[in-house]
N, C-alpha and C positions, 0 to 999 in steps of 0.2 A: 662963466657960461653954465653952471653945473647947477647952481644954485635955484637959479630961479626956474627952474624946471623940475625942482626935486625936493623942495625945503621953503620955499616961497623966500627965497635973500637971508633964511637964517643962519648962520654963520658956522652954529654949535649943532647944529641939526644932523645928528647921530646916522642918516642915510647920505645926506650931501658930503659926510667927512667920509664915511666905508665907500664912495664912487669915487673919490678925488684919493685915497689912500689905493684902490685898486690900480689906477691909472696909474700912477707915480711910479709902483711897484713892480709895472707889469713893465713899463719903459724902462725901467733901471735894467730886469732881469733880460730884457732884450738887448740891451748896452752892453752887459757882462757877458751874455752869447755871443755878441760880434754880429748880430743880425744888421743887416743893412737895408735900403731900399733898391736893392740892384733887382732884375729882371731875376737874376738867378737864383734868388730867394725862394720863387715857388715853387723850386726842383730840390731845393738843398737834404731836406730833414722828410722822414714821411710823413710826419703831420702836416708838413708846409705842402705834402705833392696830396696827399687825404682832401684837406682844407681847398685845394683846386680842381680836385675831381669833384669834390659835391659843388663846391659853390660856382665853377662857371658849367655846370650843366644844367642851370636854370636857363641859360640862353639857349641852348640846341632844343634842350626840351619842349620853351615854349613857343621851337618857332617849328616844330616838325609835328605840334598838335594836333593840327589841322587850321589853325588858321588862315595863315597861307590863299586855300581855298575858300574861307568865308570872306575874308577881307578884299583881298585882290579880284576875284573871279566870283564875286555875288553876281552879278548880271547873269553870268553863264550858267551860274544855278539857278536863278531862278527863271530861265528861258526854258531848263531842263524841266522846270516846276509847272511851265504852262503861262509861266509871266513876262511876256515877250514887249510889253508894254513899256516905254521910255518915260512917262509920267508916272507910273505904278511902281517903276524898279528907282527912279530919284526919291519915291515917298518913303520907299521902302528901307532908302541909305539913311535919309533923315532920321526914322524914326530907329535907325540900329544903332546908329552914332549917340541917343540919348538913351538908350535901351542900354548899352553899354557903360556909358559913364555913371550911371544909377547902380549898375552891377560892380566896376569896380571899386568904390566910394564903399557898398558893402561887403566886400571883399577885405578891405581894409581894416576892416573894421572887426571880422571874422579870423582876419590874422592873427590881430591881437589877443582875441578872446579863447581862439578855438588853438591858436599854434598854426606854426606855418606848414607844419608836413601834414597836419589832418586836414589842411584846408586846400592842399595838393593832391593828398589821395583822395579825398571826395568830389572834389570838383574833375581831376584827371576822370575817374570813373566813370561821372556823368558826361563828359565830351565823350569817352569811346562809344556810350550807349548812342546818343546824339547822332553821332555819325554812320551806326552802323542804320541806326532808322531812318536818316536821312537815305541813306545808299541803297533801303529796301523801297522806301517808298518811289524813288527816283525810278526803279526800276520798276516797276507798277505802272509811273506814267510815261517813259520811254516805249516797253513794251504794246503800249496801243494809247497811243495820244488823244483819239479820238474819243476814245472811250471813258478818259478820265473823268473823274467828277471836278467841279471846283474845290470842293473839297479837299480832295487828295490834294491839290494845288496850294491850296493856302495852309493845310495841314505840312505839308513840304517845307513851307518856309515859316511856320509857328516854331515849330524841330531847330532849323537854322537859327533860329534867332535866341532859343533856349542855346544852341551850344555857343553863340558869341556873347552869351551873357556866364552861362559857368566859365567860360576862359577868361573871360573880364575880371570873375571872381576870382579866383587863384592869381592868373598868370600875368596880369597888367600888375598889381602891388607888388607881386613875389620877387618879378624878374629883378625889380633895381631894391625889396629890400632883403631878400638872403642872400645873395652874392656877400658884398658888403659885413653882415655878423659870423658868415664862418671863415671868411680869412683875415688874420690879425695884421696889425700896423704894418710890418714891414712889407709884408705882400699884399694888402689892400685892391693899391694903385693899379699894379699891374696884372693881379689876376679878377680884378673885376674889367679890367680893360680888353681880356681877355675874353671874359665872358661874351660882352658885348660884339666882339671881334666873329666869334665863333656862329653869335648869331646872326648878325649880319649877312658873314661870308655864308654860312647856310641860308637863309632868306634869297640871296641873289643865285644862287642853286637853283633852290625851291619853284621859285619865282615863274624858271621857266619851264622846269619838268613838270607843275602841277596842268597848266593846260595842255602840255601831251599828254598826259594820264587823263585826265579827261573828257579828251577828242577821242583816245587811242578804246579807251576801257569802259569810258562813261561811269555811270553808277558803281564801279567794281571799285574805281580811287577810291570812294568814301572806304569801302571796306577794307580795302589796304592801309587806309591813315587809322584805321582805327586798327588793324592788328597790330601795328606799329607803336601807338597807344598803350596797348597792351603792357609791351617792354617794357616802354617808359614806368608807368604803375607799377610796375614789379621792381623796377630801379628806385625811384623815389622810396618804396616801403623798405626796401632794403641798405641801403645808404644814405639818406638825406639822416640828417640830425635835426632833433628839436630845439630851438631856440627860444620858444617862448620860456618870460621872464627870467632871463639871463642878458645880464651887462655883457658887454663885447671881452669883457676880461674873464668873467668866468666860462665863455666858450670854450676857452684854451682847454678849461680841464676837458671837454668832449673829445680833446682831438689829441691832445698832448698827455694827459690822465692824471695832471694837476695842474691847479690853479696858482699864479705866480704870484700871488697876496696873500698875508697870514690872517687878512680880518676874514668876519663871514662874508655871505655872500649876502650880495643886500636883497632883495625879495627878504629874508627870513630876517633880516635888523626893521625892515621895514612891517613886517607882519606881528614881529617881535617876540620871535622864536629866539633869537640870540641876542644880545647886546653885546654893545661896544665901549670902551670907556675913551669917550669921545675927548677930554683932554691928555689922556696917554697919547692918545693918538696924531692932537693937534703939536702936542708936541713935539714925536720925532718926525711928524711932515715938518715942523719949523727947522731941524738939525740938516734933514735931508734936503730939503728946500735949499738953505744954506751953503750947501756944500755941491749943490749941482754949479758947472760953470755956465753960463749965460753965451 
């Protein structure tokens, strides 16, 4: 499975043997801890409870962004907006639905490139702006409706549609791929189950306090989802871990403060800052290998 993603099927290929020598090592050294797949895993060690407070706070986070109210309750913003129109607000779903999928498609793509926590704090920061300008201009045309221009109105939902395209960017790739690289094998399963869990059971919260806030407050939600925002920003910059170009095995060193494999770390065998003497190696994977029971 390793190969042909990392070496094109070559066998001796000095990056596909430091990923398959990582992996071996890192499940041995789990073997000799006595780590298990029990639920109680993600509580055992602080790295195991560390590696579950970052990684399923991707779900709470991106579901108390303000989405919520762009997704669910677009009609009722944009009636707020002066677009009361039922052919105008189904154009409007259309064209958000491919507006978005264009955003997170580059999203993905900016993960890769940029890392995933710079690609959370810059996109996070443009949703709080998004929102506070949605919430001023909202109140602009609440305060005298009559008086509004179309402009204000379509400017109202130009804003809207900038903030479901920055969340598309971050928060649609992030949510299912950082959960996943900061908690290791034995807690995987269950604290990314978690994650999902958490946001969920918040979503169905959310769901229905966000049209009491804004029936109750009108224009003032935006600005509370955005101070709320805030926090968030200030949490990510302060506990999320970087991941870009790091294998699932060398996270551990982030969390645990080494790495359970004696080769390098491959980014640098692959850049070839370090070498490896790739039949050393194929050889005691061959003793090890051997000696695992089946």
């Amino acid at each position: 499975m390793i190969l042909p993603f990392v070496s094109n099927g070559d066998l001796s290929d000095p990056v596909a043997v430091t990923v398959y020598k990582e992996i071996l090592d890192t499940i041995e050294w789990e073997k000799k801890e006595g780590r298990t797949l029990s639920p109680r895993e993600i509580v055992r060690t602080p790295g195991a409870r560390k590696r579950l407070l970052v990684g399923a706070s991707a779900g709470p986070f991106s579901c108390v962004a303000g989405n919520i109210i762009a997704s669910y309750y677009l009609n009722i913003e944009l009636e707020s907006a002066g677009i009361a129109d039922s052919n105008q607000q189904l154009k409007a779903n259309v064209v958000l639905n491919v507006w978005c999928l264009a955003c997170a498609l580059t999203g993905t793509h900016l993960a890769a490139r940029w890392g995933r926590k710079p690609t959370a704090l810059v996109s996070q920061t443009l949703l709080i702006a998004c929102l506070f300008v949605i919430g001023g201009l909202t109140k602009v045309y609440t305060d005298d409706p009559a008086a509004a221009s179309r402009g204000l109105s379509y400017g109202t939902v130009a804003v809207m549609f900038l903030f479901q395209g920055f969340y598309s960017v971050a928060w649609t790739p992030l949510l299912y791929l950082y959960p996943p690289e900061v908690m290791n094998y034995s807690i995987r399963a269950n604290g990314v189950a978690l994650s999902s869990f958490m946001l969920n059971a918040l979503a169905c919260v959310l769901v229905y306090v966000m049209p009491i806030g804004l029936t109750n407050i009108g224009w003032r939600m935006y600005m509370v989802n955005g101070a709320w925002d805030v926090v968030i920003l200030g949490l990510i910059a302060y506990y999320w871990v970087e991941t870009k170009g790091r294998t699932l095995e060398e996270i551990d060193a982030l969390f645990e403060g080494e790495k359970h494999s004696s080769v390098p770390d491959v980014e640098r065998v692959r850049q070839g800052i370090e070498t490896v003497d790739v039949g050393a190696i194929e050889r005691q994977l061959e003793t090890d290998v051997a000696g695992l029971k089946v």
